[in-house]
N, C-alpha and C positions, 0 to 999 in steps of 0.2 A: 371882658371880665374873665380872670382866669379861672379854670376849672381844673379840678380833680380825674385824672382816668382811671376808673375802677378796675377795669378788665378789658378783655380781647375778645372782638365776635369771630364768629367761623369766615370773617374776608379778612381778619387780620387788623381792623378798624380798634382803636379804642375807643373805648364807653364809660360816657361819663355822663352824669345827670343833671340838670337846671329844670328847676319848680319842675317835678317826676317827668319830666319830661326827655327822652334817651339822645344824647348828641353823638354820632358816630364819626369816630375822628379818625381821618385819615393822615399815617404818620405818627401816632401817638402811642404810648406804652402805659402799660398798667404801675399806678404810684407816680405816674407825672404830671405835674401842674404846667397849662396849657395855653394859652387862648386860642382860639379859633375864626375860622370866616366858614361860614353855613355857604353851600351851593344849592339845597337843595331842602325848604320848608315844608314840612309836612302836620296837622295838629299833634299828631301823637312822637313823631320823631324827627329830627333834621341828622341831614350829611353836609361834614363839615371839610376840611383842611388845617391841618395847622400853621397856626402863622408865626407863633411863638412858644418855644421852651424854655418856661421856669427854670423848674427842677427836672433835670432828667435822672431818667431809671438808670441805674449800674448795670442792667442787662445791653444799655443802647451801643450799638456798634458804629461804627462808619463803615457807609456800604461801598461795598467792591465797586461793584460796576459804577461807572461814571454818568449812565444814560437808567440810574434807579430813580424812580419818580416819575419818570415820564414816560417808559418803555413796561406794558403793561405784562411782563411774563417773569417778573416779581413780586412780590407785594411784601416780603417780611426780613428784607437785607437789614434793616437795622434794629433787628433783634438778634441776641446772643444766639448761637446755633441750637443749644441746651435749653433754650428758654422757649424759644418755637415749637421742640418736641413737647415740653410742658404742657403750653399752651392748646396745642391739638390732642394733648391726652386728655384734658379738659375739656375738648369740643368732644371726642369721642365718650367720656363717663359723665356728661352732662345730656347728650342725645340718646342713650342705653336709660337713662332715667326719666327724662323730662318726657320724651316720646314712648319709649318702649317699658317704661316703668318695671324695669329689671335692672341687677347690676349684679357686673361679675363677680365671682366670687375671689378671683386672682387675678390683679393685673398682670399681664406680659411685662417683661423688661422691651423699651421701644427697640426695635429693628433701627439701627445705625447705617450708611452706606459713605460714599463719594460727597460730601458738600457743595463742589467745585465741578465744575467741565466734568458735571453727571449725564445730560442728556442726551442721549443716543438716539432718539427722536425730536424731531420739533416740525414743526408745518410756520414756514416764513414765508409774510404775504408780502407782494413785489409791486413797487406803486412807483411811474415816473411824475416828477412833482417838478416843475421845471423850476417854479421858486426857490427849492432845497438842495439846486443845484444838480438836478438830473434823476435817476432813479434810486429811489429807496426800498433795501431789500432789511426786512426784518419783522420783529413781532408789531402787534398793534400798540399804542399809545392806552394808556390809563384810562378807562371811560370810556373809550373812544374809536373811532372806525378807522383814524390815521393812523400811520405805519409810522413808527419811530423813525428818528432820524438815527442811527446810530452803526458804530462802525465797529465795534467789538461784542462779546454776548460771556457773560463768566460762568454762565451755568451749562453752555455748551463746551465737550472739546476745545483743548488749542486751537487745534488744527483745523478743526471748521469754524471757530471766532475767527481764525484768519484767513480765511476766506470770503467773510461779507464785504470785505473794500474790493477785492478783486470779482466777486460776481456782480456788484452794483457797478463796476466797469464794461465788464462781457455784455449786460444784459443792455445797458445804454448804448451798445455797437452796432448791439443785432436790429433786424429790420422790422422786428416786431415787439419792440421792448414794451406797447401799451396792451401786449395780447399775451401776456405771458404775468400770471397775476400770483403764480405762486410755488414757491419752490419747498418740497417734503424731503426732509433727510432720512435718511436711515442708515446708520455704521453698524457692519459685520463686523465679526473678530478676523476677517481678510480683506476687507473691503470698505468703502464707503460710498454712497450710492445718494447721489440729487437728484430726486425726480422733478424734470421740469412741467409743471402744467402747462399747456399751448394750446392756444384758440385758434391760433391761425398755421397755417404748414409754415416750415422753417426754410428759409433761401438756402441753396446750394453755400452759399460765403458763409451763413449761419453754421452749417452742419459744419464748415472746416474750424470757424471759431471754437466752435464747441469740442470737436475732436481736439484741439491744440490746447482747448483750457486741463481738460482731464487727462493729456500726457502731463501737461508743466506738475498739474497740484494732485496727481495721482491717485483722481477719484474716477469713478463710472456714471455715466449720464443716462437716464429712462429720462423718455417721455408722453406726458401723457396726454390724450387729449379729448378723453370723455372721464367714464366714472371710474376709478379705480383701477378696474379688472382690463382695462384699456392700456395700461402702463406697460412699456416695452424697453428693454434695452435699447440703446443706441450706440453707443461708445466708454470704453472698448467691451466687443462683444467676447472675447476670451476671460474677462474679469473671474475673479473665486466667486462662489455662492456667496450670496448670503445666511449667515448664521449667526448663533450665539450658542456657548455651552454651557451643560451642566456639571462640572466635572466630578462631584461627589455623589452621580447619580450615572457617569460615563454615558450622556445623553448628551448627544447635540442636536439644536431646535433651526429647522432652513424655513425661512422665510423670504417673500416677495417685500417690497420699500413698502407698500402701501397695505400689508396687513397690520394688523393689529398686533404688536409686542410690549412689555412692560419702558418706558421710560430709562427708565435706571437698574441696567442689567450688573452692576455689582448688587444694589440692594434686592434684583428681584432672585438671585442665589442665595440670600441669604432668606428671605420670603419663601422661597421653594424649600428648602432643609427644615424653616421650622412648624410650616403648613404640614409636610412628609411627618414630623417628628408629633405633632399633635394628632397628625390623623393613625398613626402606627399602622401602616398597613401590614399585613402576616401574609404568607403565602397560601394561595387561594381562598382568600376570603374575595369577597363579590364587591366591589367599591365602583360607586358612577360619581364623575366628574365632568359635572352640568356647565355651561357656561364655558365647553374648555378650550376653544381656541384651536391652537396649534397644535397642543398638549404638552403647555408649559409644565402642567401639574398631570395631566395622566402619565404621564410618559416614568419620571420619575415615579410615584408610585407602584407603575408596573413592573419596575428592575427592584422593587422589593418581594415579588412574586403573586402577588396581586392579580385579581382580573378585573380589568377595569373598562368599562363603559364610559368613551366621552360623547357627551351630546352638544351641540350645537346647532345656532339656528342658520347658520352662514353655510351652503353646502362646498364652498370655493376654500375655505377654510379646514369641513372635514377632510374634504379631499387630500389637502397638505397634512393634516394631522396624521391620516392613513400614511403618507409618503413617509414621514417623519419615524412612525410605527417602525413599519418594513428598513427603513436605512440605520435605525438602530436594534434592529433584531429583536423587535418588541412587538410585532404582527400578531404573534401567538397569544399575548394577556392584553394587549390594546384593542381594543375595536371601536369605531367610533357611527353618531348614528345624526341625520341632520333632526331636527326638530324644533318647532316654535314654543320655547320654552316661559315664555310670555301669556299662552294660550291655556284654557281650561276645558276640559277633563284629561284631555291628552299631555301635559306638559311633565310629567313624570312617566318618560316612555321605555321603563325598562321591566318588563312582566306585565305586574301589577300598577296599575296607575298609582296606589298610594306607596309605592317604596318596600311592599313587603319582598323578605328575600334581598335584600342586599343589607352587609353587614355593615358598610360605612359611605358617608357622601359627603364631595367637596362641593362644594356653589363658590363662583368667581363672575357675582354677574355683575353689568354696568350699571351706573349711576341710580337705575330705575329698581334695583333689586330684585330679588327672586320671592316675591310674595306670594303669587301663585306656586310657585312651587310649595314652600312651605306649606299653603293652607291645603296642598293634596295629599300631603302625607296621614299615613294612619299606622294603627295600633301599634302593627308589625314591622313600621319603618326602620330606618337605620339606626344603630343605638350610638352611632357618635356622628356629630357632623361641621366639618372645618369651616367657617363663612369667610370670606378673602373681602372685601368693602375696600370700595373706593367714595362711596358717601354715608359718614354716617347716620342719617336721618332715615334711612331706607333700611339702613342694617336693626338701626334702635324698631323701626316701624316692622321688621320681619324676627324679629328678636322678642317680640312682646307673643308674637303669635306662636312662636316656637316656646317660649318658656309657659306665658301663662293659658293658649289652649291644648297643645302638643303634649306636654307633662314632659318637658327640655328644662334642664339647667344649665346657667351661661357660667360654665364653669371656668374659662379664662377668656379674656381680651386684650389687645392692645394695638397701639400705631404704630405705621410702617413709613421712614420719614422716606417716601417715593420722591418728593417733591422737594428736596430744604430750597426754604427762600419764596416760599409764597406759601398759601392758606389751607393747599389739597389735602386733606385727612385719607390717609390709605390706611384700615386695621383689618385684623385677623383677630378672627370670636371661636372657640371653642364649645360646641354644644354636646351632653350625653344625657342620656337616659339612665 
């Protein structure tokens, strides 16, 4: 029976209803008449697929990639690009109300970037499948714990989409191709850097493979072979740092493959200039920048004259933050502090536990948010505060407590399309007193 698609949920599914009952339809657009096949019954809702298009939406594209549908690290190729920003400004002023029961007073214009061969990170898991004709390196499948079969990527680089047929060749040479389960990118603006995960030590013929794969396609090879902070160059060991810049901020950010950096380093320069522009830092005012990583965002702040406090709970991280400090001659207004910003009474560890004494604060925390932090702020806290959200449902759940116990108004919000082409909502909230 065909159905109506009302709207879009936060994975990008259209929703449509039969006797009140919610059908989430994978593949569907809102305004499209459908039919579907259910995979999965539940009394109050089923997940479905679509099997058939009536009417399509004038927003429906044809997706790029040729491995969309079944290679799970898309989900929203055939929605118009403009329509997807819609759509997640919708999940963001729908989670600021329905959860946080606040709404801003101003929406942002959405943050635009790269659409295409955006991501500068990706983590490809590596699976030899003798049926699929030898090893498959790539994202997982839809649903599911299998690795795509696929041999191009649209949302990566060229230059690393053209290298999945040639690493699914190296990796089925080498003598450990069933111990080597995954390979982490990360491109510098001098480099580009595979770190290979390895369970097992690599043969003497291995290391020369490898050294000869990264002369031909003029990458650099880490390997790793416990948790993270285990990751070592390998080949060649003369390669450039790793970096990214900020050039309206004469800040450059040096990172290791396996820290944490934003995805989409055009869109997170544009995310850093308007975080900077909301938060107005002045010279010598007192700003901590919680959650801060590397000091994607203190570092910039402090080249407006600023003093700035980053805390983070990572000390392998501060530590790089500090470097980052001193190599851009930012030692003097940076200083950074480690701390379990998760944890209460201690998780606002600058003076005063409740924030008094510092004139402004940026939060950039992960998926889980900074609620604690919020609920220890007092009286004397900061009178403006940037929130950076990569989930809105944490942001709307720390937003409610900011607006309506703190005596905070959400004075602007909006999304930051980190992600085009799947479901991720990344926004930036403006709070003042």
């Amino acid at each position: 029976m065909p159905v109506l698609v009302e709207s879009l949920d936060r994975e990008g599914r259209g929703i449509a209803r039969v006797e009140g009952k919610a059908i989430f339809i994978d593949g569907s657009l809102p305004g499209e008449t459908v039919s579907y096949v259910s995979y999965r019954k539940k009394p109050r809702y089923e997940l479905a697929s679509v099997s058939e298009i009536h009417d399509a939406s004038a927003a429906r594209e044809v997706p790029r990639c040729c491995h969309f549908g079944v290679c799970g690290g898309c989900s929203m190729q055939h929605l118009e690009l403009r329509s997807q920003v819609a759509a997640k400004q919708r999940v963001l002023e729908d989670s600021l109300w329905h959860i946080g029961k606040v709404k801003a007073e101003t929406l942002l214009r959405p943050i635009y970037g790269l659409s295409w061969g955006y991501r500068h990170r990706a983590r490809l898991s590596v699976r030899l499948v003798p049926k699929k004709g030898g090893v498959l390196v790539g994202f997982h499948e839809r649903k599911s714990s299998y690795v795509a079969d696929m041999g191009s990527c649209e949302v990566l680089p060229r230059r690393i989409s053209d290298l999945i047929q040639p690493l699914r060749s190296l990796i089925a040479g080498l003598s450990i191709p069933t111990r080597l389960p995954q390979i982490e990118l990360a491109l510098g603006e001098a480099v580009t850097v595979l770190v290979l995960r390895i369970l097992d030590p690599l043969s003497p013929s291995d290391e020369d493979a490898l050294r000869g794969f990264a002369t031909q396609h003029g990458i650099q090879f880490w390997l790793q072979s416990a948790g993270p902070n285990s990751a070592q160059a390998f080949f060649p060991l003369d390669a450039p740092p790793l970096y990214y810049s900020l050039p309206e901020f004469g800040v450059q950010i040096h990172f290791r493959p396996t820290d944490f950096t934003q995805v989409n380093h055009a869109v997170n320069r544009i995310l850093v200039r308007q975080a900077v522009k909301l938060l107005d830092p002045r010279p010598g005012e007192r700003i901590a920048d919680l959650f801060c990583g590397l000091g994607n965002f203190s570092l910039p702040i402090a080249s407006r004259g600023a003093q700035v406090l980053g805390v983070e709970g990572n000390a392998e991280l501060v530590r790089r933050a500090e470097d980052n400090a001193r190599e851009n001659g930012l030692a003097g207004r940076a200083r950074f502090q480690v701390a379990n910003l998760f944890a209460a009474p201690s998780c606002v560890p600058f003076g005063a536990n409740d924030g008094s004494g510092l004139d402004k604060l940026l939060v950039d925390p992960p998926r889980d948010g900074a609620i604690e932090v919020v609920k220890a702020l007092g009286e004397g806290g900061p009178r403006r505060i940037v929130y950076i959200s990569c989930d809105p449902a944490t942001l709307a759940r720390d937003a409610e407590v900011l607006v309506q116990v703190k005596g905070y108004r959400l004075t602007a919000a909006g999304v930051v399309n980190m992600f085009p082409h799947t479901s991720h909502v990344e926004s930036i909230a403006l709070f003042e007193k």
